[in-house]
C-alpha positions as a printed Julia matrix, in Angstrom:
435×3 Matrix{Float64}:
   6.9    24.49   12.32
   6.1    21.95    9.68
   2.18   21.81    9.03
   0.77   18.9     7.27
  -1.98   20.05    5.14
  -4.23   16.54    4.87
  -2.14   14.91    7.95
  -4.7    11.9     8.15
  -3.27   10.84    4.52
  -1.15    7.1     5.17
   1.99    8.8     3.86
   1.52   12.09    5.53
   0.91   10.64    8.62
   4.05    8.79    8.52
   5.97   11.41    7.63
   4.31   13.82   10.15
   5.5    11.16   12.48
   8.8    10.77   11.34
  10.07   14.12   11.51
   8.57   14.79   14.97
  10.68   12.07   15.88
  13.84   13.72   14.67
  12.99   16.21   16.8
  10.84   19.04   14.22
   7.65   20.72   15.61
   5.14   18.94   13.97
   1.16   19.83   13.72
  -1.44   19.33   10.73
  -5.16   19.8     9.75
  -7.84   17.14    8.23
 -11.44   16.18    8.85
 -12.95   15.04   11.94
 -13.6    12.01   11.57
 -11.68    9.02   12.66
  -8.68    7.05   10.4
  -7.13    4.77   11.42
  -4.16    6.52   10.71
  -4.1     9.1    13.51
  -3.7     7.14   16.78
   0.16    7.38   16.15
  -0.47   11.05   15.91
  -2.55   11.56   18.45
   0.18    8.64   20.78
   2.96   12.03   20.13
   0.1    14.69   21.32
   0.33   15.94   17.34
  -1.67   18.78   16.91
  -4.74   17.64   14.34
  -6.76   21.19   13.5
  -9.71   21.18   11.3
  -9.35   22.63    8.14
  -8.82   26.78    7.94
  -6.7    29.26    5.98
  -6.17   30.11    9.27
  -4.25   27.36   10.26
  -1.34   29.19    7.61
   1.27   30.75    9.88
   4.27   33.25    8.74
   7.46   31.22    8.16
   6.07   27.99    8.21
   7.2    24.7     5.89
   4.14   23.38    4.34
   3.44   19.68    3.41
   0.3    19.78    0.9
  -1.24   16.09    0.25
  -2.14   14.57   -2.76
  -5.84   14.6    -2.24
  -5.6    18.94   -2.58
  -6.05   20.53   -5.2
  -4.31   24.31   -5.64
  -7.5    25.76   -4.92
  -8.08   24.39   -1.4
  -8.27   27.24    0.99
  -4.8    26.37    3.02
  -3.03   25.77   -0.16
  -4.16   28.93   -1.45
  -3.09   30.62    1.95
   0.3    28.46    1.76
   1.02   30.19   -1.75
  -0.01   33.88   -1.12
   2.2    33.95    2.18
   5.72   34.43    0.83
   7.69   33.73    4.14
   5.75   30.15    3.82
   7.81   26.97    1.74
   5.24   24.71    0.23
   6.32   21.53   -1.23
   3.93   18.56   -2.38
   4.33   15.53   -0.08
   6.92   14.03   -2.47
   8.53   16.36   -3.46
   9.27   16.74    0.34
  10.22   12.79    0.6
  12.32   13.38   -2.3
  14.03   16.09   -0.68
  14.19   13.68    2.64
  15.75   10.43    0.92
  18.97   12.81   -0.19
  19.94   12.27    3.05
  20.04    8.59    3.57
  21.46    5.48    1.49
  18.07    5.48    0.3
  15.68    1.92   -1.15
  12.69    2.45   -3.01
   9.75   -0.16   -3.22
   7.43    0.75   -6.45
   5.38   -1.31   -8.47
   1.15   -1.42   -8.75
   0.86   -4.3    -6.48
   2.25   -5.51   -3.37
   4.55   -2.4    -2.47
   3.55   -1.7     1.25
   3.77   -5.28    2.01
   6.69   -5.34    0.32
   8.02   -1.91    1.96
   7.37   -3.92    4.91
   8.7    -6.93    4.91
  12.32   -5.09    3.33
  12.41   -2.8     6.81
  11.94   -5.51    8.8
  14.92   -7.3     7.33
  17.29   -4.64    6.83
  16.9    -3.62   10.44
  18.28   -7.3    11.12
  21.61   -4.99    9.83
  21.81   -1.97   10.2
  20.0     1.44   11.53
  17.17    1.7     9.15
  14.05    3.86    8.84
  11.4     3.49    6.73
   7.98    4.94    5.34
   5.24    1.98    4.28
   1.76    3.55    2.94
  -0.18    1.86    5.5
   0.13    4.91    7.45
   3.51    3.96    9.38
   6.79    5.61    9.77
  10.51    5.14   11.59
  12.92    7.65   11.62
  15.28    8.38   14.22
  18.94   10.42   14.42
  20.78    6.73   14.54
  19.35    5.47   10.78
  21.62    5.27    8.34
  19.32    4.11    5.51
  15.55    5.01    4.48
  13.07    2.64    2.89
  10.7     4.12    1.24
   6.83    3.42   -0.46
   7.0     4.85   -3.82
   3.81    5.18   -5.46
   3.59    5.97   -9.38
   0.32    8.33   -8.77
   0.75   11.39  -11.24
   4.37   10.13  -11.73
   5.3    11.37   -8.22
   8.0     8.87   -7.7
   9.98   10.65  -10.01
  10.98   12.71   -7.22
  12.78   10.12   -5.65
  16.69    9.11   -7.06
  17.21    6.15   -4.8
  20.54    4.48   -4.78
  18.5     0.9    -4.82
  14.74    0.26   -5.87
  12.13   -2.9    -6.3
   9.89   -3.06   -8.79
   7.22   -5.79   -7.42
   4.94   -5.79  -10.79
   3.98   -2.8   -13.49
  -0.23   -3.06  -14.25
  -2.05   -0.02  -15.54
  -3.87    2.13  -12.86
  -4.45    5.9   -12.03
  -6.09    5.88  -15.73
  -7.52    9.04  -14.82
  -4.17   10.29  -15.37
  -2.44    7.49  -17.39
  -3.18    7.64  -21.13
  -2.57    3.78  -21.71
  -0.23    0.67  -21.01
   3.14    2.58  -22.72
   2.36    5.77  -20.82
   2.49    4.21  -17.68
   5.35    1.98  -18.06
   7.2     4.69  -19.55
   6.68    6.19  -15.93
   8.47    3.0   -14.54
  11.36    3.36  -17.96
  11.9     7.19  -15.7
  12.03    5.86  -12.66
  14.59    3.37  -13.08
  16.48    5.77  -14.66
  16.4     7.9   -11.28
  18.5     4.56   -9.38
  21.77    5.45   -8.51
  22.8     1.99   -8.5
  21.31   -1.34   -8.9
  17.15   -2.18   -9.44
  15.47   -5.69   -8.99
  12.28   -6.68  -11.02
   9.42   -9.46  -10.67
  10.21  -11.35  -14.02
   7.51  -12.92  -14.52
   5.51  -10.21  -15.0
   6.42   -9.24  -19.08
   5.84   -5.79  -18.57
   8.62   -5.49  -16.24
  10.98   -7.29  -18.91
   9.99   -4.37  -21.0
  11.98   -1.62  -20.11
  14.86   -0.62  -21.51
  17.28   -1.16  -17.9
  21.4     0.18  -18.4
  22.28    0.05  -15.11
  22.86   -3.57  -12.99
  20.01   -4.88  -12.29
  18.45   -8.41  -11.62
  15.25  -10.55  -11.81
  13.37  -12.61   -9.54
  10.51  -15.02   -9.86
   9.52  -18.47  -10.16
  10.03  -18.77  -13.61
  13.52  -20.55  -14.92
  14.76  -17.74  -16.52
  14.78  -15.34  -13.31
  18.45  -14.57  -11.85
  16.74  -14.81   -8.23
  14.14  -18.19   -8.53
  12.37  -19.83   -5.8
  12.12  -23.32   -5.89
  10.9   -26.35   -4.11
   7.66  -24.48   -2.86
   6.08  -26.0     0.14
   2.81  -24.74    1.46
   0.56  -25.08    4.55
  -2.21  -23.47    5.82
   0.11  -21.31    8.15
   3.41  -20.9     6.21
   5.29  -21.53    3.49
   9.02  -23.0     2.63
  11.04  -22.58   -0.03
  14.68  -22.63   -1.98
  16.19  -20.03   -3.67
  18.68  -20.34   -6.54
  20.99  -17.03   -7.84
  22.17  -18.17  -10.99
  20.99  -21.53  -10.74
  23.65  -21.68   -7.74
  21.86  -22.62   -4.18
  21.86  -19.52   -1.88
  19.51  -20.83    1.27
  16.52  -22.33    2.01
  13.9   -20.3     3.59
  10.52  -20.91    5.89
   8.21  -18.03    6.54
   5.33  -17.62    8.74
   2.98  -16.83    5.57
   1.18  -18.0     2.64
  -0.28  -17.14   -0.58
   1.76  -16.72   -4.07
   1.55  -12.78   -3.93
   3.29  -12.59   -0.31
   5.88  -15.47   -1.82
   6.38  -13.05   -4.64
   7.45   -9.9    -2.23
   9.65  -12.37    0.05
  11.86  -13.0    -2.85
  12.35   -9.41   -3.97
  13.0    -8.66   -0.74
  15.46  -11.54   -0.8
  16.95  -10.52   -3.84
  17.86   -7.24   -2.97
  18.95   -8.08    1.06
  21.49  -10.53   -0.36
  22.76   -8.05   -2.91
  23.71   -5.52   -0.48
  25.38   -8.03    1.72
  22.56   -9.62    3.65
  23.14  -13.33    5.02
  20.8   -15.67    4.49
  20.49  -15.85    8.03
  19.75  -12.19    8.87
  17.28  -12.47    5.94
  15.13  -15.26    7.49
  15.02  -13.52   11.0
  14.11  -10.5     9.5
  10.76  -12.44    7.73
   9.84  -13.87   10.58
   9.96  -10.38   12.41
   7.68   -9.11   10.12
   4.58   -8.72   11.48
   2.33   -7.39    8.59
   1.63   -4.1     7.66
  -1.93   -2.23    8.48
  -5.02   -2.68    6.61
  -3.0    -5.82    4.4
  -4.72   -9.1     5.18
  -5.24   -8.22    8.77
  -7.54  -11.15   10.47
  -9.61  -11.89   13.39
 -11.68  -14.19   14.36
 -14.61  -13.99   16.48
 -17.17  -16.62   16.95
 -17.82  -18.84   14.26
 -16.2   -15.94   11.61
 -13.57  -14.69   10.18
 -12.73  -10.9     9.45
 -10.43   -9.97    7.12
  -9.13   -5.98    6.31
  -7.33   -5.49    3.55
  -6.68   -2.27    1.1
  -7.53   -4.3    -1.96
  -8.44   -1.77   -4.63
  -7.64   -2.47   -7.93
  -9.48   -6.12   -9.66
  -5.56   -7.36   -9.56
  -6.19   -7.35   -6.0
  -9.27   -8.15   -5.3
  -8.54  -11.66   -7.19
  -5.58  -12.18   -5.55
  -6.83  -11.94   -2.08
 -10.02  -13.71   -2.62
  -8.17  -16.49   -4.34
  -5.79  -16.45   -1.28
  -9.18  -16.65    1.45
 -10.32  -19.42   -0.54
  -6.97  -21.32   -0.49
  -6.96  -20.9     3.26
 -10.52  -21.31    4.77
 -11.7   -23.65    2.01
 -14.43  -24.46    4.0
 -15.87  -21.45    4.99
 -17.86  -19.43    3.02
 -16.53  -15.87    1.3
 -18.37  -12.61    1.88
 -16.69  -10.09    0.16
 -17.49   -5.99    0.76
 -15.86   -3.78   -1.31
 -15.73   -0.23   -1.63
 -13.73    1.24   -4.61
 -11.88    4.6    -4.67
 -12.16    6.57   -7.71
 -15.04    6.35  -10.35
 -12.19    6.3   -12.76
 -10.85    2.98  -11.83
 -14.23    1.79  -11.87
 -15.54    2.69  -15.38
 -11.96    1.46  -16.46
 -11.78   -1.79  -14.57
 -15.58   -2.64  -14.49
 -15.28   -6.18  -16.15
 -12.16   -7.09  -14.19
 -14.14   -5.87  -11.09
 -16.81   -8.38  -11.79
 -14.71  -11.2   -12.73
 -12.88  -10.58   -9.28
 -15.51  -10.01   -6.99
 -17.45  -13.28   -8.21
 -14.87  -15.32   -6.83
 -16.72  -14.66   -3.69
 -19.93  -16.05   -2.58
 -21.39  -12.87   -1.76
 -20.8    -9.61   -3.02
 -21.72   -6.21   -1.52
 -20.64   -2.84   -2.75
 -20.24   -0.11   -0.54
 -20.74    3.14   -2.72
 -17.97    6.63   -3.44
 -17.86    8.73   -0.33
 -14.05    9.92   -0.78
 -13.1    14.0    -1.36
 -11.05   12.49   -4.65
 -13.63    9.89   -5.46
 -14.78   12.21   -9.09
 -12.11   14.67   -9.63
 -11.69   13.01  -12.88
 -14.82   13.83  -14.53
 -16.41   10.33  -14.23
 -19.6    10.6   -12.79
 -21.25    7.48  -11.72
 -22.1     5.73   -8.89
 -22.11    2.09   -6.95
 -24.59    0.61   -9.27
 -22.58    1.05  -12.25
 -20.47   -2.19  -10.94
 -23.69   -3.67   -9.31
 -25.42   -3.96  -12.18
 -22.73   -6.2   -13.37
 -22.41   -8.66  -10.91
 -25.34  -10.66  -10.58
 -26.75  -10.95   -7.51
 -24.44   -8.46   -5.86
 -26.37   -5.61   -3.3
 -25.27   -2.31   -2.2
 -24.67   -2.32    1.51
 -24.74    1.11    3.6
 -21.88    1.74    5.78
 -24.08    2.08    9.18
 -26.12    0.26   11.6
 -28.65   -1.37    8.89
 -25.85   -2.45    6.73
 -23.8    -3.95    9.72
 -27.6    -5.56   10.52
 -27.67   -7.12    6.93
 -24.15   -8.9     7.71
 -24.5   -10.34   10.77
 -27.13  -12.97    9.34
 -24.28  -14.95    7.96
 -22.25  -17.6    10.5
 -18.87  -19.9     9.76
 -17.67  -17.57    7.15
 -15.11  -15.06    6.01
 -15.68  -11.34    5.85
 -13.5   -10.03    3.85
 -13.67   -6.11    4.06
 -11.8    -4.68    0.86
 -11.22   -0.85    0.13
  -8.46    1.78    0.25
 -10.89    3.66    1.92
 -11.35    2.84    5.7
 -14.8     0.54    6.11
 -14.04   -2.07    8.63
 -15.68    0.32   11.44
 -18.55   -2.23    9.77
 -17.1    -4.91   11.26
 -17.57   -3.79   14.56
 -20.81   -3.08   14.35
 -21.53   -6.44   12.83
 -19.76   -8.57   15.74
 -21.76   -6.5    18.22
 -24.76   -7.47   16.73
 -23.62  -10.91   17.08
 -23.2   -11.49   20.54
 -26.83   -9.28   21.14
C-alpha cells in the first residue's frame, strides 16, 4: 500500500493517480472539503480518509506532502513505525524519474503550462507520461519517457537528475525560504548541474544568462541573440503565428490556437527542446494544437454578458501578465480582478509589485489567507495589508454575500486569480445572475 499523506495536493494527486495506474494499491488522507483536484481520485474509487495517526498501517510506503510539517500526527506515526518507508513527495518523484528517459520543466513562471504543452507534443512520438502541477498525471506500463513539473520550493527539484530540462524564466519567490536573488538562482546553478544531458533557457530573461552552464545547452527567445528565436509574430484574438530560426537558419513556421506573449514564450521552449531530441516540425505543430490547456491556467467561460476566467496566478509576475493578456483580448470589456494570495510571506515581500499588478484591473477585490501553510513563516498579517495599498480595492468574502457583491457587474471579465481554489465564487455569482 502506498498512502498519500495530503493526497488533495496538485502533485500528490497526480502521482497518487499515476501509480494506481501502474497497477500499486493506492489510498490517501486530506480534509473534507472539496478540490478540484480529487474527481480523478475519486473517477479510480481512491480511498480519501480524513486525517488520523490511524490511517498509519505496518509495512506501508508513505508519501508525506509539502504542506506537513514533521510534527503532523501521520508523519509522526509514519516515523515511529519502523516497518513504514517515508519519503517526501520528491524525493519519491526523484526516485520515480530513474526509471524513465526523464524531462524536467522548472522555472518561476509558466512551468505547468509549459509541462503541458511539452506532453502533449512528445506524445505526437513516442509513449510518454507526464506529471503537470495542475493536479494531473499519465503513467502507464507502455511510457518510455516522463515529463515532469519541477518546482524550486525549498530546493526540492534537486531531487530530480533529468537527462533533459527547461528552464522557462528564474524570478525570486518562496522568500520565506530564499535569502535573496543569488540564493535562489544558485538553486537553478544546482539544478542544471543535476541534467544528464542537454538544458534549454528563456534568454531573454538575464537571470537565466547568469549561470554558469558546462554542459550543451541552448537559448530561446525573441531576442536576436537567442539560438532558438521566433520571428515574424502574427497575432489575433484567437491565435497566434509565427517563424522560428535555429541559428539564424529557418526551421518551420508555426500557427497555434493561442495568444498572449507568455504562452508564445512556453511554445518555443517547448519547440526548442522537441526539435533537439528529434521532433519534426510537423509532429511539433500537431502536438500544440492537441494541447488543450492545463487546469486552473486561463480557463474561460462565458455566460451571459461575462466572462470568467480561472487561473493560478500567484506571484505579481503573474498577476501582470494575465491581466495584461485579458486586456489584450476583451479590450472592450471591463476587468474585475479577485485575488487571493498564498503565503503572507510573498505578500509582505511582493506588496508593491502586488499593487502595481492588480491596478491593471478595473476592480480589485482581495480575498483574505485561509490556507494550513498560509503563516508558517512567521509573517503575521492579514488581507488588508495589500488593501490598504491599492486604492479603492475591497475585501470580498468567499460566500454567498461576496458572490452577491459580484454579480452587480454585466459585459465584463472576472478574472478569479489564486493558487488556492476560489472559483466555487463563480458559481455562486452566475446563479445569482439568472435569479
Amino acid at each position: 500500500m502506498i498512502f498519500f499523506i495530503g493526497i488533495k495536493g496538485t502533485g500528490m494527486a497526480a502521482l497518487a493517480c499515476m501509480l494506481h495506474d501502474l497497477g500499486y494499491e493506492v489510498a490517501g488522507s486530506d480534509l473534507s472539503k472539496h478540490f478540484f483536484t480529487e474527481e480523478p481520485l475519486v473517477e479510480r474509487n481512491i480511498a480519501i480518509y480524513d486525517f488520523s495517526a490511524n490511517n498509519i498501517k505496518d509495512d506501508m510506503t508513505v508519501i508525506i506532502g509539502n504542506a506537513f510539517l514533521d510534527d503532523f500526527e501521520e508523519v509522526v506515526a509514519a516515523h515511529q513505525n519502523n516497518t513504514v518507508k517515508t519519503y517526501r513527495y520528491h524525493e519519491y518523484l526523484g526516485k520515480l524519474m530513474r526509471e524513465y528517459t526523464s524531462f524536467s520543466v522548472a522555472g518561476s513562471h509558466g512551468k505547468t503550462t509549459t509541462t503541458g504543452m511539452l506532453s502533449s507534443v512528445m506524445n505526437q512520438h513516442i509513449p510518454t507520461g507526464y506529471l503537470v502541477g495542475d493536479g494531473t498525471g499519465f503513467l502507464t506500463k507502455e511510457c518510455q519517457n516522463l515529463i515532469v513539473e519541477s518546482c524550486e520550493f525549498r530546493r526540492h527539484f534537486l531531487k530530480y537528475y533529468p537527462e533533459y530540462a527547461i528552464i522557462t524564466n528564474i524570478e525570486i519567490d518562496h522568500i520565506d525560504y530564499f535569502k535573496d536573488e543569488e540564493d535562489y538562482r544558485m538553486a537553478y546553478q544546482e539544478f542544471v548541474e543535476n541534467v544528464g544531458k542537454l538544458v534549454v533557457l528563456f534568454g531573454d530573461d538575464p537571470e537565466c544568462r547568469k549561470l554558469n552552464i558546462k554542459k550543451e545547452h541552448y537559448f530561446y527567445g525573441l531576442k536576436e541573440d537567442n539560438d532558438f528565436q521566433a520571428v515574424n509574430l502574427v497575432e489575433t484574438e484567437v491565435d497566434m503565428s509565427f517563424d522560428v530560426v535555429f541559428h539564424k537558419e529557418h526551421i518551420g513556421h508555426f500557427q497555434v490556437p493561442f495568444v498572449g506573449t507568455h504562452l508564445l514564450w512556453n511554445a518555443l521552449g517547448v519547440i526548442a527542446l522537441a526539435h533537439l531530441v528529434g521532433l519534426s516540425c510537423k509532429q511539433i505543430e500537431e502536438g500544440l494544437h492537441a494541447f488543450k490547456g492545463v487546469k486552473r491556467r486561463y480557463v474561460m467561460e462565458k455566460h451571459q454578458d461575462n466572462v470568467f476566467v480561472d487561473d493560478y496566478a500567484h506571484h505579481p509576475t503573474e498577476v501582470k501578465v494575465t491581466i495584461l493578456a485579458t486586456k489584450k483580448r476583451f479590450p472592450n470589456k471591463k476587468i474585475i480582478a479577485i485575488f487571493k494570495p498564498h503565503r503572507a510571506s510573498r505578500v509582505y515581500h511582493f506588496a508593491k509589485e502586488f499593487k502595481e499588478a492588480l491596478e491593471l484591473a478595473d476592480e480589485v477585490y482581495l480575498c483574505d489567507f485561509t490556507s494550513i501553510d498560509d503563516k508558517q513563516d512567521g509573517i503575521d498579517i492579514d488581507i488588508t495589508y495589500l488593501q490598504n495599498k491599492i486604492e479603492n480595492s475591497k475585501i470580498l468574502s468567499e460566500d454567498e454575500e461576496g458572490a452577491k457583491v459580484l454579480a452587480q457587474y454585466h459585459n465584463v471579465v472576472y478574472l478569479f486569480m489564486s493558487s488556492k481554489d476560489i472559483y466555487h465564487l463563480a458559481h455562486l455569482v452566475k446563479r445569482y445572475q439568472l435569479s
